[in-house]
FIVO-231224 format. One record per residue: x, z, y of N, C-alpha, C in turn; residue number from 1. Coordinates in Angstrom, 2 decimals. Atoms other than C-alpha are relative to their C-alpha. Layout:
<recs>
<rec><n_X>X</n_X><n_Z>Z</n_Z><n_Y>Y</n_Y><ca_X>X</ca_X><ca_Z>Z</ca_Z><ca_Y>Y</ca_Y><c_X>X</c_X><c_Z>Z</c_Z><c_Y>Y</c_Y><resi>NUM</resi></rec>
...
</recs>
This chain:
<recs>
<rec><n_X>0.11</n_X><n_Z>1.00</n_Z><n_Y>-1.05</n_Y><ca_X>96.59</ca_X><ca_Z>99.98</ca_Z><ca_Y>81.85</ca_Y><c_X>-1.04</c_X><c_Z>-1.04</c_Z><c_Y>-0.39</c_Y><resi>1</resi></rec>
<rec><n_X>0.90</n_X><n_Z>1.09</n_Z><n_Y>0.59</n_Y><ca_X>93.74</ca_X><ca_Z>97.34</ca_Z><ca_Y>82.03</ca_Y><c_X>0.02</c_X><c_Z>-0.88</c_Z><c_Y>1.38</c_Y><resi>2</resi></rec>
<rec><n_X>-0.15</n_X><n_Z>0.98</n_Z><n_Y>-0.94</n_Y><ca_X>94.05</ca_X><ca_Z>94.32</ca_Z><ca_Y>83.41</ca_Y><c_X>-1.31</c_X><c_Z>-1.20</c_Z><c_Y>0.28</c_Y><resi>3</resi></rec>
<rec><n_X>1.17</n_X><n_Z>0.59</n_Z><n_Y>-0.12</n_Y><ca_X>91.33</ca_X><ca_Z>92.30</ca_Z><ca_Y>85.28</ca_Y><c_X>-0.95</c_X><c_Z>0.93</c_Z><c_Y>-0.27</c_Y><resi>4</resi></rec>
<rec><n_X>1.14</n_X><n_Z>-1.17</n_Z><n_Y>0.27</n_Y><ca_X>89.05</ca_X><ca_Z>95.43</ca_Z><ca_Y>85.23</ca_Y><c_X>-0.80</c_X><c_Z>-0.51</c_Z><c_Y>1.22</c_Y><resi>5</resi></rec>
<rec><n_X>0.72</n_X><n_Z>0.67</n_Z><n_Y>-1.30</n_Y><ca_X>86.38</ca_X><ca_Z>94.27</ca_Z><ca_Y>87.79</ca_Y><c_X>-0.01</c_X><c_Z>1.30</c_Z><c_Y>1.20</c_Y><resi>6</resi></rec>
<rec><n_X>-0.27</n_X><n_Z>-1.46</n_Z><n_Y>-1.12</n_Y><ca_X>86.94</ca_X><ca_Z>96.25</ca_Z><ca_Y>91.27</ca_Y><c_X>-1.26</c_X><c_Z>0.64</c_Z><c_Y>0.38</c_Y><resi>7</resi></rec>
<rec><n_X>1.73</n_X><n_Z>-0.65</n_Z><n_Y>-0.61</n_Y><ca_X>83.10</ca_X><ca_Z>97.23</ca_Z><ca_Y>91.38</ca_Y><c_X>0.37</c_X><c_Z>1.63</c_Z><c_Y>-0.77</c_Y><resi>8</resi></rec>
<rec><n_X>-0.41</n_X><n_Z>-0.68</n_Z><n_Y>1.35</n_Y><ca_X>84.47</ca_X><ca_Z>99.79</ca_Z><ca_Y>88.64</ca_Y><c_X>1.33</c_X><c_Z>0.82</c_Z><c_Y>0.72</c_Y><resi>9</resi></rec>
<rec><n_X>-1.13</n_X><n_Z>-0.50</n_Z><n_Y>-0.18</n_Y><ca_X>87.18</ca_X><ca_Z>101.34</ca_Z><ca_Y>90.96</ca_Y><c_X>-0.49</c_X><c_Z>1.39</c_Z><c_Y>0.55</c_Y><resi>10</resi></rec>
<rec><n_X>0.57</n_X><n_Z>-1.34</n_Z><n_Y>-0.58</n_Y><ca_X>86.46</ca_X><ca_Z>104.99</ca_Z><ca_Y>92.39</ca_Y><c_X>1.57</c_X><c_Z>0.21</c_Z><c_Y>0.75</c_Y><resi>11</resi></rec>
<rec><n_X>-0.81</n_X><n_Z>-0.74</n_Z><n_Y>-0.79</n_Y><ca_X>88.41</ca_X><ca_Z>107.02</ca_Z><ca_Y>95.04</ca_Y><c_X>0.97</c_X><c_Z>0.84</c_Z><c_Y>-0.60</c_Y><resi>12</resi></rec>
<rec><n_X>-0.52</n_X><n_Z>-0.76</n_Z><n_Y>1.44</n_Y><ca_X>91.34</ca_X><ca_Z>108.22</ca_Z><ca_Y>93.26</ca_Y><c_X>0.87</c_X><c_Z>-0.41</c_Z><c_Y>-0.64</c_Y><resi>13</resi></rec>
<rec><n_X>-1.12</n_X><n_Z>0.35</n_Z><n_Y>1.08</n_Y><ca_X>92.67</ca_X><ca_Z>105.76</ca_Z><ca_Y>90.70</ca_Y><c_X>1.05</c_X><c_Z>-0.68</c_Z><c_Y>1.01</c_Y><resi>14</resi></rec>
<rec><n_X>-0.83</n_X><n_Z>0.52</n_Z><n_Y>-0.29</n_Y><ca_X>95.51</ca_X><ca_Z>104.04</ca_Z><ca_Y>91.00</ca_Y><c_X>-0.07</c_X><c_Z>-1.13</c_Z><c_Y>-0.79</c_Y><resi>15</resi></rec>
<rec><n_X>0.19</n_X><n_Z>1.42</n_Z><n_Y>0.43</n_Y><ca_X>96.08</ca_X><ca_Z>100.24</ca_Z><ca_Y>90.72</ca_Y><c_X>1.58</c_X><c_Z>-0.72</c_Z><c_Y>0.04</c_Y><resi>16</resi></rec>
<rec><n_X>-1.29</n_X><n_Z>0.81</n_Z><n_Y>-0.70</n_Y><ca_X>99.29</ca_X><ca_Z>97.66</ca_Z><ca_Y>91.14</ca_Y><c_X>-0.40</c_X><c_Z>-1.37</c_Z><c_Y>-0.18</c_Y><resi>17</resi></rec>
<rec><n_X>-0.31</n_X><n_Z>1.44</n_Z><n_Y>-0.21</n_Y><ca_X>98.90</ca_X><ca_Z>94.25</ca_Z><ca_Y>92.38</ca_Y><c_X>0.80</c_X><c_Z>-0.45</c_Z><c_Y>-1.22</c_Y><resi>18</resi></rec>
<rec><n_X>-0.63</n_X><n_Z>0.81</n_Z><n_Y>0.40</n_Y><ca_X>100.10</ca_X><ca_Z>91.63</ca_Z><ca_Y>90.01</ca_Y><c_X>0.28</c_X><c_Z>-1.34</c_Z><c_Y>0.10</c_Y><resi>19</resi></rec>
<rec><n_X>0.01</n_X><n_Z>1.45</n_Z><n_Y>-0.52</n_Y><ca_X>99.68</ca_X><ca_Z>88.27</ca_Z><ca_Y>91.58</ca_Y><c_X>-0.37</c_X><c_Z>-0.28</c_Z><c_Y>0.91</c_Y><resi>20</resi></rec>
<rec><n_X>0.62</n_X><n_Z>0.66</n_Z><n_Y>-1.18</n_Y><ca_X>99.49</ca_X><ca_Z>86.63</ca_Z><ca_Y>94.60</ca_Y><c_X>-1.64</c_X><c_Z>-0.80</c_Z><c_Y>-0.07</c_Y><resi>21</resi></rec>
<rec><n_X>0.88</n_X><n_Z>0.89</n_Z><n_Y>0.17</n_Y><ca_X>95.89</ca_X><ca_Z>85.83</ca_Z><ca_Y>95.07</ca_Y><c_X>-0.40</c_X><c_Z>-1.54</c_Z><c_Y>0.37</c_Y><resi>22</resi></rec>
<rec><n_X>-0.35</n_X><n_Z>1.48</n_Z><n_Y>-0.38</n_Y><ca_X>95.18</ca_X><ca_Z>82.24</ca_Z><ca_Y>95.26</ca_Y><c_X>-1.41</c_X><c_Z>-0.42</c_Z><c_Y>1.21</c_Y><resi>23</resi></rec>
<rec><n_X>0.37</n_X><n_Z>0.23</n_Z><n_Y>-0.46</n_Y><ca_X>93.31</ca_X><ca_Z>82.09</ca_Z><ca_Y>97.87</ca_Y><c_X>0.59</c_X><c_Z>-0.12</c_Z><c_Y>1.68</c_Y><resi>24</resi></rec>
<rec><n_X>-0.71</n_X><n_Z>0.41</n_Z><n_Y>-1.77</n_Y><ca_X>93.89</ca_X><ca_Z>81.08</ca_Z><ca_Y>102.15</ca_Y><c_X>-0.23</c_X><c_Z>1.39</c_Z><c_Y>0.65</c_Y><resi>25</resi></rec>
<rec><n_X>-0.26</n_X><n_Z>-1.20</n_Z><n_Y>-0.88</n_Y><ca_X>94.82</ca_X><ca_Z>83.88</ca_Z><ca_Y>104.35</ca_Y><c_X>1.21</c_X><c_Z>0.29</c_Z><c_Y>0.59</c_Y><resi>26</resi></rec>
<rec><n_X>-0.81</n_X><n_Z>-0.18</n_Z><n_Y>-0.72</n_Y><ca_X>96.86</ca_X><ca_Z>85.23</ca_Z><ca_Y>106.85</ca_Y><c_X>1.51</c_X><c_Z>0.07</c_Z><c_Y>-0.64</c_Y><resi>27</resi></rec>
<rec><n_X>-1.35</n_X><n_Z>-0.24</n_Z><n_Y>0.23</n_Y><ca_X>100.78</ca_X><ca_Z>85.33</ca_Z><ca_Y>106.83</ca_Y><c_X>-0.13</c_X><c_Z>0.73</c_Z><c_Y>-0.34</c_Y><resi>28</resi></rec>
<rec><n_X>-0.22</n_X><n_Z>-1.77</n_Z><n_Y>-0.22</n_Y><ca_X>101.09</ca_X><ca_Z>89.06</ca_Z><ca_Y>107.60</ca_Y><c_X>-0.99</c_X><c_Z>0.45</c_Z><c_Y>-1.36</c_Y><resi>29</resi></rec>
<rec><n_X>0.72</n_X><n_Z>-0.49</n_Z><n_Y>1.03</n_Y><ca_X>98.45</ca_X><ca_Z>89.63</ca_Z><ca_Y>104.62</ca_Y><c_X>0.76</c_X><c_Z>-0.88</c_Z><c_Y>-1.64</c_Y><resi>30</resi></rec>
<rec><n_X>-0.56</n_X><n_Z>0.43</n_Z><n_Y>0.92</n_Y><ca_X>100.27</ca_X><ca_Z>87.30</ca_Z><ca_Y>102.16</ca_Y><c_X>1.48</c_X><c_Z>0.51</c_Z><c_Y>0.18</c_Y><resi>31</resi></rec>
<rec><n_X>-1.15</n_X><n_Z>-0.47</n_Z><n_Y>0.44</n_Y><ca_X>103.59</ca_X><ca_Z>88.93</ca_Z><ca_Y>102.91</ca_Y><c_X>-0.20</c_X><c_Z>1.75</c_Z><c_Y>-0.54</c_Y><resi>32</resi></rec>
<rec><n_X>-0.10</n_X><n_Z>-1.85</n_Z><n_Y>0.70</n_Y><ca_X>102.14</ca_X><ca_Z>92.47</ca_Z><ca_Y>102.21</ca_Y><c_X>-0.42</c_X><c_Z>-0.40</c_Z><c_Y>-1.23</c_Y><resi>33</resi></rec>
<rec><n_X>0.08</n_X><n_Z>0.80</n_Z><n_Y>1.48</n_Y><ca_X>101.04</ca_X><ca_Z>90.77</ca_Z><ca_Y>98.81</ca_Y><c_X>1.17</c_X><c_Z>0.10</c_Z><c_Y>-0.79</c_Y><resi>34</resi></rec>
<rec><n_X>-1.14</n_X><n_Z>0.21</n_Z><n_Y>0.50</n_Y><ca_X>104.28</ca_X><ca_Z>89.70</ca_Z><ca_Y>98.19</ca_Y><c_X>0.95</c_X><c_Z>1.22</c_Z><c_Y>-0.20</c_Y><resi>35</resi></rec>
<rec><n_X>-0.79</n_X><n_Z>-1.60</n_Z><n_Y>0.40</n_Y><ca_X>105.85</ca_X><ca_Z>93.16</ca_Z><ca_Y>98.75</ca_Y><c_X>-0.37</c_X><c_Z>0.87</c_Z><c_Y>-1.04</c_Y><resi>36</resi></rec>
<rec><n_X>0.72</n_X><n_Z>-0.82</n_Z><n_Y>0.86</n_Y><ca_X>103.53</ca_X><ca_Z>95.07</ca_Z><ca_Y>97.21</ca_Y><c_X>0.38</c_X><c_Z>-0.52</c_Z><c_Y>-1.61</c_Y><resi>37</resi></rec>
<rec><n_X>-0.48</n_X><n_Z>0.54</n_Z><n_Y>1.24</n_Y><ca_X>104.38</ca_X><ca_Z>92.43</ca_Z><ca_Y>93.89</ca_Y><c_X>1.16</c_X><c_Z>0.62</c_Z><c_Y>-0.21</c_Y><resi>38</resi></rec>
<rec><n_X>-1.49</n_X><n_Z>-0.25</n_Z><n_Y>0.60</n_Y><ca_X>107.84</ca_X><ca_Z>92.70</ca_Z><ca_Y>94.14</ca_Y><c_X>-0.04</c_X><c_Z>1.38</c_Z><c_Y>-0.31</c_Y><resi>39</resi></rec>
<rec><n_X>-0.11</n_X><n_Z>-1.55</n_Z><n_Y>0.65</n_Y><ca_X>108.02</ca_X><ca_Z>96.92</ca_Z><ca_Y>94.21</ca_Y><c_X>-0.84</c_X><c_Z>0.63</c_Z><c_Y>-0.88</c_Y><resi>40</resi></rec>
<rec><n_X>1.09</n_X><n_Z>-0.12</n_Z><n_Y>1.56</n_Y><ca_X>105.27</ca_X><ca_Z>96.59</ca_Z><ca_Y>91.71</ca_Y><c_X>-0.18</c_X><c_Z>1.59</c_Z><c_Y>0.36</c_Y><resi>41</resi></rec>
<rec><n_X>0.43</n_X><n_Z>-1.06</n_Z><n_Y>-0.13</n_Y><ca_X>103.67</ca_X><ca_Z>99.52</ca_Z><ca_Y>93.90</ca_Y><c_X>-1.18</c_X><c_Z>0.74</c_Z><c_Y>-0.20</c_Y><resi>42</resi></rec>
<rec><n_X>1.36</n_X><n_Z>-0.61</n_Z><n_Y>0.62</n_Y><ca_X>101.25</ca_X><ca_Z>102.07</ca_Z><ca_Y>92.72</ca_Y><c_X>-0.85</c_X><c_Z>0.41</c_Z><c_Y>1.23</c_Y><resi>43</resi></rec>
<rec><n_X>0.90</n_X><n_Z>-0.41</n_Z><n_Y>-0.89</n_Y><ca_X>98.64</ca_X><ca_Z>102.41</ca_Z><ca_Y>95.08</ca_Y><c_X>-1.29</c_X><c_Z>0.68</c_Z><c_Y>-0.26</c_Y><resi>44</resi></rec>
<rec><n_X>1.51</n_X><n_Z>-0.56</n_Z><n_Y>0.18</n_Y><ca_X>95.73</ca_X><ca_Z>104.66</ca_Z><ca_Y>95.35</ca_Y><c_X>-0.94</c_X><c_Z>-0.60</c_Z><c_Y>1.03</c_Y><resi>45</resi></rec>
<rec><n_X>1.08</n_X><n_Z>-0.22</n_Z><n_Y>-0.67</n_Y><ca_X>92.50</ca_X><ca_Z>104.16</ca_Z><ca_Y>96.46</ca_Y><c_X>-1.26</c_X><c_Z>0.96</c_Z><c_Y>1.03</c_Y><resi>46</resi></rec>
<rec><n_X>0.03</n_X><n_Z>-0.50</n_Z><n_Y>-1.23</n_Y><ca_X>91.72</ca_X><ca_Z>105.34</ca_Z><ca_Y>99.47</ca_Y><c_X>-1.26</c_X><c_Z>0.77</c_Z><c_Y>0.52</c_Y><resi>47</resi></rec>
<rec><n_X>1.07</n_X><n_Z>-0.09</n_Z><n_Y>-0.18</n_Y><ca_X>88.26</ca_X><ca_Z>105.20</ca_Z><ca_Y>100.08</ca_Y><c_X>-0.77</c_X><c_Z>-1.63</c_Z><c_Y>-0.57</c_Y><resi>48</resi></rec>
<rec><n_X>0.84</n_X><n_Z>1.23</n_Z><n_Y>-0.26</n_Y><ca_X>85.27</ca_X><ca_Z>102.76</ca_Z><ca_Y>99.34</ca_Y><c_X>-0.62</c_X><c_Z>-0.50</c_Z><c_Y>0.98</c_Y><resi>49</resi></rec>
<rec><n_X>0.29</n_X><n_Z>0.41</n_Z><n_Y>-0.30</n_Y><ca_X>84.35</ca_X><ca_Z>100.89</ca_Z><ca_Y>101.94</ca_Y><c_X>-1.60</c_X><c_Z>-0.07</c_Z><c_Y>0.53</c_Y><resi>50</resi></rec>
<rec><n_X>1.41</n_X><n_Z>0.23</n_Z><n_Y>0.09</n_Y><ca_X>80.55</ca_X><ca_Z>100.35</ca_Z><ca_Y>103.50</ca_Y><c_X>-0.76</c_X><c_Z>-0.88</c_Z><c_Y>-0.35</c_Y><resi>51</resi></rec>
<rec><n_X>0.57</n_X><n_Z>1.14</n_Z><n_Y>1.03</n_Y><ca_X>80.23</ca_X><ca_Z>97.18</ca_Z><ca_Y>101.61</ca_Y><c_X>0.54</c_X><c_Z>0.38</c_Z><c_Y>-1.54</c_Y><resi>52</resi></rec>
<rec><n_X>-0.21</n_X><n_Z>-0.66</n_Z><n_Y>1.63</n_Y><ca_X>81.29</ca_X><ca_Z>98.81</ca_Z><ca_Y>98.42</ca_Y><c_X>1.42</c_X><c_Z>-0.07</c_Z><c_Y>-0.19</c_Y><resi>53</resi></rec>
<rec><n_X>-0.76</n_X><n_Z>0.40</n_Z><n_Y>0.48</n_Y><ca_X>84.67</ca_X><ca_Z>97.36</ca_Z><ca_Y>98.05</ca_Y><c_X>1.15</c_X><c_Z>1.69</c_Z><c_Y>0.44</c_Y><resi>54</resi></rec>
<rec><n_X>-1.29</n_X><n_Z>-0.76</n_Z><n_Y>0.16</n_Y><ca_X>87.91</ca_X><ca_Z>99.91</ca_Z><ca_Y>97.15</ca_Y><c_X>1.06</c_X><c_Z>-0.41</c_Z><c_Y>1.35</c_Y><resi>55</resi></rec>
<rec><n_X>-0.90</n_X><n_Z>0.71</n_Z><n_Y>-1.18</n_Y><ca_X>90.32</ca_X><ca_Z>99.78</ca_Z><ca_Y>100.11</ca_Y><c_X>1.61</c_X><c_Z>1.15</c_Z><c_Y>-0.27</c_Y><resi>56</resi></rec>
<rec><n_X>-1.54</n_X><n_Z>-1.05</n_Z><n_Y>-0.20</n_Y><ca_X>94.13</ca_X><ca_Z>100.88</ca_Z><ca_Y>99.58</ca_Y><c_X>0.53</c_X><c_Z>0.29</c_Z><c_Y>1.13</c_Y><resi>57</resi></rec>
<rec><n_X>-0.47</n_X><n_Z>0.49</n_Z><n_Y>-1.30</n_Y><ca_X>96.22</ca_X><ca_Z>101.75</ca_Z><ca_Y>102.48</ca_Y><c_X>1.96</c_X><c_Z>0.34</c_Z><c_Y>-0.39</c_Y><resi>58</resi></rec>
<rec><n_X>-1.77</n_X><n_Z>0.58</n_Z><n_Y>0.21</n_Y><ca_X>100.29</ca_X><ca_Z>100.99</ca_Z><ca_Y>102.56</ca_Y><c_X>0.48</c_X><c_Z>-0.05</c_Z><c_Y>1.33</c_Y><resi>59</resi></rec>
<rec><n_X>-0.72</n_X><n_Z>-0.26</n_Z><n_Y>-1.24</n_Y><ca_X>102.95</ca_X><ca_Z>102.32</ca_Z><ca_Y>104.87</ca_Y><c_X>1.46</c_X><c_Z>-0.11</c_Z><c_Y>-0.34</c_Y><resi>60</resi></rec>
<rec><n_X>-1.61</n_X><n_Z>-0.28</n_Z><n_Y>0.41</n_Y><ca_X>107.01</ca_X><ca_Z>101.32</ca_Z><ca_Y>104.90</ca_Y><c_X>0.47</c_X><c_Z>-0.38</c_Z><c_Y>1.73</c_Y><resi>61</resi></rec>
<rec><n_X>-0.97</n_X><n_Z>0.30</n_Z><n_Y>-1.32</n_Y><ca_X>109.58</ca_X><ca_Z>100.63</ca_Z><ca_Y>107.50</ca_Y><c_X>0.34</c_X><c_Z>-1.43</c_Z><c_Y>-0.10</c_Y><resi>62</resi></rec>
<rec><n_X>-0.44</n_X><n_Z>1.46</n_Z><n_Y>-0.12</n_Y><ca_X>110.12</ca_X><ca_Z>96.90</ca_Z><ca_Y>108.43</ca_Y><c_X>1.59</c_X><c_Z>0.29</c_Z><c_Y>0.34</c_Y><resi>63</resi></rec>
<rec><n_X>-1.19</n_X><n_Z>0.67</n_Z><n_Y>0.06</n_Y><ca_X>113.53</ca_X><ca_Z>95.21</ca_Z><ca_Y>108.77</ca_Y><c_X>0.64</c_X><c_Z>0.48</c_Z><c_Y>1.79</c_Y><resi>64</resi></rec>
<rec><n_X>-0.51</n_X><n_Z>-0.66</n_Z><n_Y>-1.00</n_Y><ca_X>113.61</ca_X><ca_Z>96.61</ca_Z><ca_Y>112.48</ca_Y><c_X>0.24</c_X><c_Z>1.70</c_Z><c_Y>0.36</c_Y><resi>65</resi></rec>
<rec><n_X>0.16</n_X><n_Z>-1.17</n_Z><n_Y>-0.03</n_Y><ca_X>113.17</ca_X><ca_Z>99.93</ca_Z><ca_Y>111.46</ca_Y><c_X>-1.30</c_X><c_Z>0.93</c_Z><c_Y>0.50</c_Y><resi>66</resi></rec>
<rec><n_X>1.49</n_X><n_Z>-0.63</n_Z><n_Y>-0.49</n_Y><ca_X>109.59</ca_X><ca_Z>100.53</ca_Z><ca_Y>112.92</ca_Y><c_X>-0.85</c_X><c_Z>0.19</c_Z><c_Y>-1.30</c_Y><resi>67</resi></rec>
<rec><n_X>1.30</n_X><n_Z>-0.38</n_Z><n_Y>1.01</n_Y><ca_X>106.69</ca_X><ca_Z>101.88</ca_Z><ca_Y>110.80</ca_Y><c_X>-1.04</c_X><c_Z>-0.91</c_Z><c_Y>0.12</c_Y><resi>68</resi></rec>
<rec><n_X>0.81</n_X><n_Z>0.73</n_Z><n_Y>0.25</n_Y><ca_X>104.41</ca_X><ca_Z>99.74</ca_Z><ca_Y>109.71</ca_Y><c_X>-1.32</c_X><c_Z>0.59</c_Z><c_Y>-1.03</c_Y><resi>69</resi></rec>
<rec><n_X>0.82</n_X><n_Z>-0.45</n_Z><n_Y>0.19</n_Y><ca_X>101.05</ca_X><ca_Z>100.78</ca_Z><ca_Y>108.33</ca_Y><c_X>-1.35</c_X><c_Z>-1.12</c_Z><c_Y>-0.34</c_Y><resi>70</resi></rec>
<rec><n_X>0.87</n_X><n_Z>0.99</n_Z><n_Y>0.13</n_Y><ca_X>98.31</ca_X><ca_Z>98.33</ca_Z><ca_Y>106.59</ca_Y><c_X>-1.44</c_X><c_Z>0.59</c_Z><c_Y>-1.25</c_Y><resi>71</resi></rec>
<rec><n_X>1.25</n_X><n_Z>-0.46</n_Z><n_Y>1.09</n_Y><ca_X>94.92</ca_X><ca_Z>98.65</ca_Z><ca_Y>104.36</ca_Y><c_X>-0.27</c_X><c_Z>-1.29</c_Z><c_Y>-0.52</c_Y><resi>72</resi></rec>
<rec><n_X>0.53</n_X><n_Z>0.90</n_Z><n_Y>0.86</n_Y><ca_X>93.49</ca_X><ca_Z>96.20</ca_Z><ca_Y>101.79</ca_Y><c_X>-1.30</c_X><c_Z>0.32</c_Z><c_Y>-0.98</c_Y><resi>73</resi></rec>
<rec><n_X>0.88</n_X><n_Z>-0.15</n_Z><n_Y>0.68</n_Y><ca_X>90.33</ca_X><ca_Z>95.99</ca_Z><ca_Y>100.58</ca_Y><c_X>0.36</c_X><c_Z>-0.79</c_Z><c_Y>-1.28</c_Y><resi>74</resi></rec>
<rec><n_X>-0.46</n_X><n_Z>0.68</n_Z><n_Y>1.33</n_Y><ca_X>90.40</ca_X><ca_Z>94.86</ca_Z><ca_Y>96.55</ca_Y><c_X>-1.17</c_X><c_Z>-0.61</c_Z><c_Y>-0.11</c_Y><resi>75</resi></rec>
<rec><n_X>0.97</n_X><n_Z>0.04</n_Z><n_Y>0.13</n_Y><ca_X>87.83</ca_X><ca_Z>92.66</ca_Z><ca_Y>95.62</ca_Y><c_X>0.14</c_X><c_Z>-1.08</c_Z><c_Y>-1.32</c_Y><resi>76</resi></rec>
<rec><n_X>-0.03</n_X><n_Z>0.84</n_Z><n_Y>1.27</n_Y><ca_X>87.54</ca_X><ca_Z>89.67</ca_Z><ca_Y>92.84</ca_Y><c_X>1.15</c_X><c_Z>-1.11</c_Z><c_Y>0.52</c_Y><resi>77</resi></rec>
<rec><n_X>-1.05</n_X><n_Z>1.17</n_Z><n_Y>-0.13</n_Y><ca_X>90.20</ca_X><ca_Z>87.23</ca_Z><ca_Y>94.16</ca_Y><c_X>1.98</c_X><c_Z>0.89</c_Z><c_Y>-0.51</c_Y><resi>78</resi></rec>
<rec><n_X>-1.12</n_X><n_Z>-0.57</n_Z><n_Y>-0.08</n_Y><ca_X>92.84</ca_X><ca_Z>90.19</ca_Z><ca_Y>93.21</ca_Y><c_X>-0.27</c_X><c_Z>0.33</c_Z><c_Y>-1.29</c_Y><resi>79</resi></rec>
<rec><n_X>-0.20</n_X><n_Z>-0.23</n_Z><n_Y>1.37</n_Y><ca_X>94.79</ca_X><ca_Z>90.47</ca_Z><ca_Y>89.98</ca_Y><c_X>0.51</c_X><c_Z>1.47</c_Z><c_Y>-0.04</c_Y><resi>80</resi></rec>
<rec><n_X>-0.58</n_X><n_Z>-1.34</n_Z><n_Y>-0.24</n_Y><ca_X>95.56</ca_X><ca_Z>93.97</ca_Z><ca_Y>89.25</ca_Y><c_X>-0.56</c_X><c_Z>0.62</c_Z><c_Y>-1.38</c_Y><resi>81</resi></rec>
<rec><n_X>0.16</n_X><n_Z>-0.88</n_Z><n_Y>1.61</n_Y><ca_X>95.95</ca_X><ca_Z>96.66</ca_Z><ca_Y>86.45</ca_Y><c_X>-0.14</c_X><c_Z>1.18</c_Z><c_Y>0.46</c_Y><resi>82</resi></rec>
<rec><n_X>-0.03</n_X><n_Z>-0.91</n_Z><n_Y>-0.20</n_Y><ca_X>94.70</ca_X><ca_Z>99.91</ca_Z><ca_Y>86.54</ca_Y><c_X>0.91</c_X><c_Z>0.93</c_Z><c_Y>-0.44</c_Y><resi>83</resi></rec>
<rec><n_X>-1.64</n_X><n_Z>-1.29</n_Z><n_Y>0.32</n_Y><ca_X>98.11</ca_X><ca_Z>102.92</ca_Z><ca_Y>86.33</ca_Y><c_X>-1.25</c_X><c_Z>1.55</c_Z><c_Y>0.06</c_Y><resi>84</resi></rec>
<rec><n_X>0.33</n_X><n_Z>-1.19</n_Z><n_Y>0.64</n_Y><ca_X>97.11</ca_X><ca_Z>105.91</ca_Z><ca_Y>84.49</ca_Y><c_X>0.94</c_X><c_Z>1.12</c_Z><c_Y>0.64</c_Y><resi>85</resi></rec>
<rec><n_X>-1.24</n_X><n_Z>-1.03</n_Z><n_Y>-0.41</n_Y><ca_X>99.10</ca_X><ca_Z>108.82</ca_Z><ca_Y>86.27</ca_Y><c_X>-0.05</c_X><c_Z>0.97</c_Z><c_Y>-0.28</c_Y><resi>86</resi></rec>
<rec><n_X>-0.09</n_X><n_Z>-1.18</n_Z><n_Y>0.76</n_Y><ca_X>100.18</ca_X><ca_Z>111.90</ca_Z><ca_Y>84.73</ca_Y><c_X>1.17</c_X><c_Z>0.97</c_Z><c_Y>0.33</c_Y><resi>87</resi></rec>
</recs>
């Protein structure tokens, strides 16, 4: 695992997990998928890169009403994260 690996350095493929809320301003709905993603300390792959370069995950669960919910996140330098080795 390496932590603070810069996301220019991510390829289609690995896997990452959020570790901190980034400290920066942004939406509710994007700071509570933050917060989830922390708490189940989930492994996410990388999805694709982006046409500005950046790594983009994408994340799907069932909300509290039972509907599917479905979101993407680009990673970029305001996000703490460790790269997961999977085997």
């Amino acid at each position: 695992m390496t932590i603070n690996q810069s996301w220019h350095e991510l390829r289609v493929g690995d896997h990452i997990c959020i570790l901190h809320l980034p400290q920066i301003q942004m939406l509710e709905n994007t700071k509570q998928l933050y917060q989830r993603l922390i708490a189940e300390r989930a492994i996410l792959k990388v999805s694709e890169i982006d046409r500005w370069g950046y790594p983009v995950i994408y994340y799907s669960f069932q909300n509290k009403q039972g509907e599917g919910e479905a979101h993407s996140l680009a990673i970029d330098e305001s996000d703490i994260w460790e790269k997961v080795n999977i085997t």
